[in-house]
Structures are given as structure tokens and as C-alpha cells.
N, C-alpha and C positions, 0 to 999 in steps of 0.2 A: 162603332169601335172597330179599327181597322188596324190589325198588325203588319208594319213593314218586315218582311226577313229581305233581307238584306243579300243579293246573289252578287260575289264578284270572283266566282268559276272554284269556292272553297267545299264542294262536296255536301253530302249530308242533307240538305235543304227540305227534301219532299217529306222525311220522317221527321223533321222539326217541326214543319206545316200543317202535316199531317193531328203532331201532338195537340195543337194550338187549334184545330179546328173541332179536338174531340172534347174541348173544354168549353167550347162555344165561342169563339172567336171566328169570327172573317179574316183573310188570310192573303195577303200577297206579297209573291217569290221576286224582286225586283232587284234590278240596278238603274232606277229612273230615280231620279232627283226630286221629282214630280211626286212620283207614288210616296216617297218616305214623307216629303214636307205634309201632305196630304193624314196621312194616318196619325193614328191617336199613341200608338205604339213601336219603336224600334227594337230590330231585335238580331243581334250578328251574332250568328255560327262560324265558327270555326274548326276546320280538319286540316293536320299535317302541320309543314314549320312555321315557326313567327314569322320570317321574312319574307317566304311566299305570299303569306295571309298578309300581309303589309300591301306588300306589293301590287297584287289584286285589288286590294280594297281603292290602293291609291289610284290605282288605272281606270278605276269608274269616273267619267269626267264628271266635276261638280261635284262628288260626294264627299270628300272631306271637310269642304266647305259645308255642306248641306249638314252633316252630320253635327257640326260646328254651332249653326244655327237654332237645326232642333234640338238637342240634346242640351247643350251649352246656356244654351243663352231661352228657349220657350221652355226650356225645361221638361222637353219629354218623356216619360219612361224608360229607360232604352236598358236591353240586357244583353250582355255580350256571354257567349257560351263555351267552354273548350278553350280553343286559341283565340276566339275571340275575347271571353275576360280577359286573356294576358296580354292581348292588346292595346287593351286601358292604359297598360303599365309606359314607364318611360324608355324604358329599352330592355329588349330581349337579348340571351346570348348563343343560342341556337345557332350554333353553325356562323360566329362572328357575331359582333355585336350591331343590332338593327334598333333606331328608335320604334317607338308606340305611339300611340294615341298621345300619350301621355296625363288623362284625365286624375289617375292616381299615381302618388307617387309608389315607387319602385321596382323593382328588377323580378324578371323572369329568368330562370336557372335553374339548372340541371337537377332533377333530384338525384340523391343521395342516400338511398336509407339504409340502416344500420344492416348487420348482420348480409342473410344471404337473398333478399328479398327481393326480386327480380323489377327489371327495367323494362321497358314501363308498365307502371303503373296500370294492371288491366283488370278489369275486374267489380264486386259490389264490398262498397265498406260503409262503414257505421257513421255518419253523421256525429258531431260535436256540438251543439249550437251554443255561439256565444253572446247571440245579441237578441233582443226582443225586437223585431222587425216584421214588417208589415210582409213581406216577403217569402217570410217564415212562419206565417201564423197556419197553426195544428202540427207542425213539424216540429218531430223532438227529437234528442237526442238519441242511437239508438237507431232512428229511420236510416234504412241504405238506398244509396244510389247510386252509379254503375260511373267507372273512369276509365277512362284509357288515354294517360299521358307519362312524357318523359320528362317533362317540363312543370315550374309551376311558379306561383306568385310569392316572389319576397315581398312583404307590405312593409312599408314603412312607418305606417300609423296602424296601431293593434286595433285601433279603433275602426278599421275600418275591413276588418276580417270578422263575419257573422256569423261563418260556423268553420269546421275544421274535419280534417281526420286523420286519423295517424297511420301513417306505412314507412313505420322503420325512421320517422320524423314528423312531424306536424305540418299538415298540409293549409293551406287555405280553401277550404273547397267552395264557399258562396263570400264574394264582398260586396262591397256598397255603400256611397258616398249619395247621400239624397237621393235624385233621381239616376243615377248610375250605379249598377247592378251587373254582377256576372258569376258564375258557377263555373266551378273546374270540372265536375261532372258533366253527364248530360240528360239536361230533363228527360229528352225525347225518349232515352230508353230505362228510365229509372223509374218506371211503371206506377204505384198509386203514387210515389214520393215526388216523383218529376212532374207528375199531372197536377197534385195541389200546390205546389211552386209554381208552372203555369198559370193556374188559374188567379192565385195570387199576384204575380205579376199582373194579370188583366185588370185587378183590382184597383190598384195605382192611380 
């Protein structure tokens, strides 16, 4: 069992790796076309705007494609994390409006939340879980896990939002459509929470 992370210049990477390998995972930091078709696992991080993270990703030669193949079509695992869940989505509006992945439908936008509640989004909140997913199994509601965004996922099917949390609105903070999978937190630093969603994920 070999985890792809997924490098295309978006930050963060060694402490994601790092998380992945304290779970028992083998582990490689790649932008080789090669290494992702090869692994059992995909897995994209993301730090900073949508259309950086776009852009990056794009510039890897063959990886869209690649990503296209395993994910899409062999049906690999794959979890995008950060700006990478919002990736998934079909367009972001971060600074102009930039397509996504477009694996799930809808929109990434600005939050908004009530009252005097500070931008962005930094910080540990409470988990909501709204779906029974393999993903999610020993995770309850209640468990926190750490954010730090301005941005986040409109879904357009409620179905396909798995847990939540609320700051001043209702966030999406884990989705998931079959094998595609993403968290607006981040495992790596959401300590026992973020380690058995790891693990879970290997599970898959």
C-alpha cells in the first residue's frame, strides 16, 4: 500500500506525509505521473488560493490526465485536503472565477458568517457528522479538528456533505462521492481526529 501526495509547489506536504506514515502507510511526495498511476492511494493537499492550486496542479505534465484515469475511471481512493477538496468543486471564486476539477458539483465562496466572527476561518471546532461513512468510522460528532480557511464548499447535493461545522454558518468540512473524498480541515494537524480519518482513509 503506497500513498501518492501529490507535489505541484502547494506547501504543507512533509507534515501530511509525515501524518500518513505515523499511521503505517508508505509514503511518496511526487509529481511523476508514474509514482500516482503506481500507488494504491491519492492524496492532494492544498495551501493558499483556488487558482494558484489550479494552476500548479495543471502545470504537472500528464497529471490531469493521470488523475483522470486513476481516480475517475480505476477508481482509486483519492482525498483532496484544504484547497485541495475545493478543488473537486466546479469553479472557485477566489479572486475571479477559476474552474476545478470539477468531480463534484458546486461552488467554492467566500465565507460569510454571522455576527463578528473573524476571516478566516482559523482555528479547532466541533465536528457535525451527517453521514455513516467508512471514512468516518469512530468519529462523532463533538471530535475537533483544526481549519484555517476563507473559502469553502457550496455542495450542491446535501448528499454528498458528511459532516459539518458551524462558524457563524454551516460549513462542509468532510465530502464524499464513492471513491472521492476531501476535508476542509486538516488531518495532519487535527491530532487523534485527523490520525483516525487517515487511517480510515488507508482503509478503503
Amino acid at each position: 500500500m503506497t500513498v501518492a501526495i501529490i507535489d505541484y509547489g502547494s506547501g504543507n506536504l512533509r507534515s501530511v506525509a509525515k501524518a500518513f506514515e505515523r499511521v503505517g502507510s508508505k509514503v511518496r511526495v511526487t509529481g511523476s505521473v508514474t509514482v500516482v498511476a503506481n500507488a494504491s492511494h491519492i492524496v492532494l493537499p492544498g495551501v493558499g488560493a483556488f487558482a494558484d492550486c489550479m494552476q500548479g496542479l495543471q502545470s504537472l505534465p500528464g497529471m490531469l490526465d493521470a488523475l483522470q484515469q486513476e481516480v475517475l475511471q480505476k477508481k482509486k481512493p483519492f482525498l483532496g485536503i484544504c484547497v485541495g477538496m475545493q478543488m473537486l468543486f466546479e469553479r472557485g471564486h477566489e479572486h475571479g472565477v477559476h474552474n476545478g476539477l470539477g468531480w463534484l458539483e458546486g461552488e467554492v465562496v467566500a465565507l460569510a458568517p454571522k455576527g463578528s466572527l473573524k476571516i478566516p476561518h482559523m482555528g479547532w471546532n466541533d465536528l457535525i457528522i451527517k453521514a455513516n461513512h467508512p471514512l468516518l468510522k469512530d468519529i462523532k460528532t463533538g471530535n475537533h479538528a483544526y481549519f484555517v480557511h476563507s473559502y469553502h464548499a457550496a455542495c450542491k447535493h446535501k448528499a454528498d456533505v458528511l459532516a459539518e461545522v458551524e462558524y457563524g454558518q454551516t460549513i462542509a468540512a468532510v465530502v464524499g462521492r464513492g471513491n472521492i473524498m476531501g476535508t476542509q480541515f486538516h488531518p495532519e494537524k487535527s491530532q487523534q481526529t485527523g490520525l483516525a480519518l487517515l487511517k480510515n482513509f488507508l482503509s478503503l
